[in-house]
C-alpha positions in Angstrom: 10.2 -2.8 15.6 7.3 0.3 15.8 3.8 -0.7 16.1 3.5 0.3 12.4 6.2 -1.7 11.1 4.5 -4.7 12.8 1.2 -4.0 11.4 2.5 -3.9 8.1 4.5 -7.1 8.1 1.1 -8.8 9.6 -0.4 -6.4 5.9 2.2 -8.2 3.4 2.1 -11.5 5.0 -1.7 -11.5 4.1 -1.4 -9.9 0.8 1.4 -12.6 -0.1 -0.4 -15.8 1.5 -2.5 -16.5 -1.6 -6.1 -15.5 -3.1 -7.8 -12.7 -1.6 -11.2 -11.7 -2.5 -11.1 -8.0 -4.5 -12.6 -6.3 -1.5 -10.1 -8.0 1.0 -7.2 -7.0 -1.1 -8.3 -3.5 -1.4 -8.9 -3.2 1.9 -5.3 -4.3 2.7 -4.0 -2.0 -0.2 -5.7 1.0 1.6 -4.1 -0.6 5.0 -0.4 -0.6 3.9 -1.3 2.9 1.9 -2.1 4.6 5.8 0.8 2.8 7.4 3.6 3.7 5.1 2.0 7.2 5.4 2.0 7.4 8.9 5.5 5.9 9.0 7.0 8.6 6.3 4.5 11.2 5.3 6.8 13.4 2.7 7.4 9.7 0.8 4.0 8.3 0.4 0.5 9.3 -0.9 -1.5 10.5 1.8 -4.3 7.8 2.1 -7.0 9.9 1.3 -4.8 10.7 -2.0 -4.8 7.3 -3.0 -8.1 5.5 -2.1 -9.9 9.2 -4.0 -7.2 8.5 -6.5 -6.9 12.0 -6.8 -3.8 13.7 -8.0 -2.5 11.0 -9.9 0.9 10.7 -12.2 -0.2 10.6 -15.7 2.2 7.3 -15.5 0.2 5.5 -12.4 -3.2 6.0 -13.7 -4.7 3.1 -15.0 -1.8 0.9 -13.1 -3.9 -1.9 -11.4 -4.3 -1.6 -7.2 -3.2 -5.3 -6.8 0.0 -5.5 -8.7 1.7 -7.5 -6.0 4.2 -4.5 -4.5 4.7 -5.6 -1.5 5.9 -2.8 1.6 8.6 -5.2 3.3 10.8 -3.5 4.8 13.2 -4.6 2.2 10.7 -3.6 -0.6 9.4 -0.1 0.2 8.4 1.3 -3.4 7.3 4.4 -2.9 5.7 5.5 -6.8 4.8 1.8 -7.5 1.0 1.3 -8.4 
């Protein structure tokens, strides 16, 4: 398992282990956002991209940030909001 695999499983573990303040879970959105970049940069949003929320889908843009996608490795969902 790469470093950034491992960071991201320690990401969706937090995201899935229960409440989160707003900030927290924003933060960790932003988190998984640079990580799944880093891991596959022609699949994902560059991080910049998405915390500016700049070139946006018509589809994605009022989809909420914490919709509970998670980025297992089981459950990598690349356009999800």
């Amino acid at each position: 398992m790469s470093f950034i695999q491992r960071e991201l499983e320690r990401v969706v573990t937090k995201l899935q282990a229960g409440p989160l303040a707003d900030d927290e879970r924003g933060q960790l959105y932003a988190v998984q956002q640079a990580l799944l970049w880093a891991s596959e940069p022609t699949g994902f949003k560059a991080p910049y991209d998405m915390i500016m929320r700049t070139n946006i889908p018509a589809d994605l843009e009022d989809c909420p940030a914490g919709n509970g996608h998670s980025a297992s490795s089981d459950n990598l969902d690349r356009h999800a909001c």
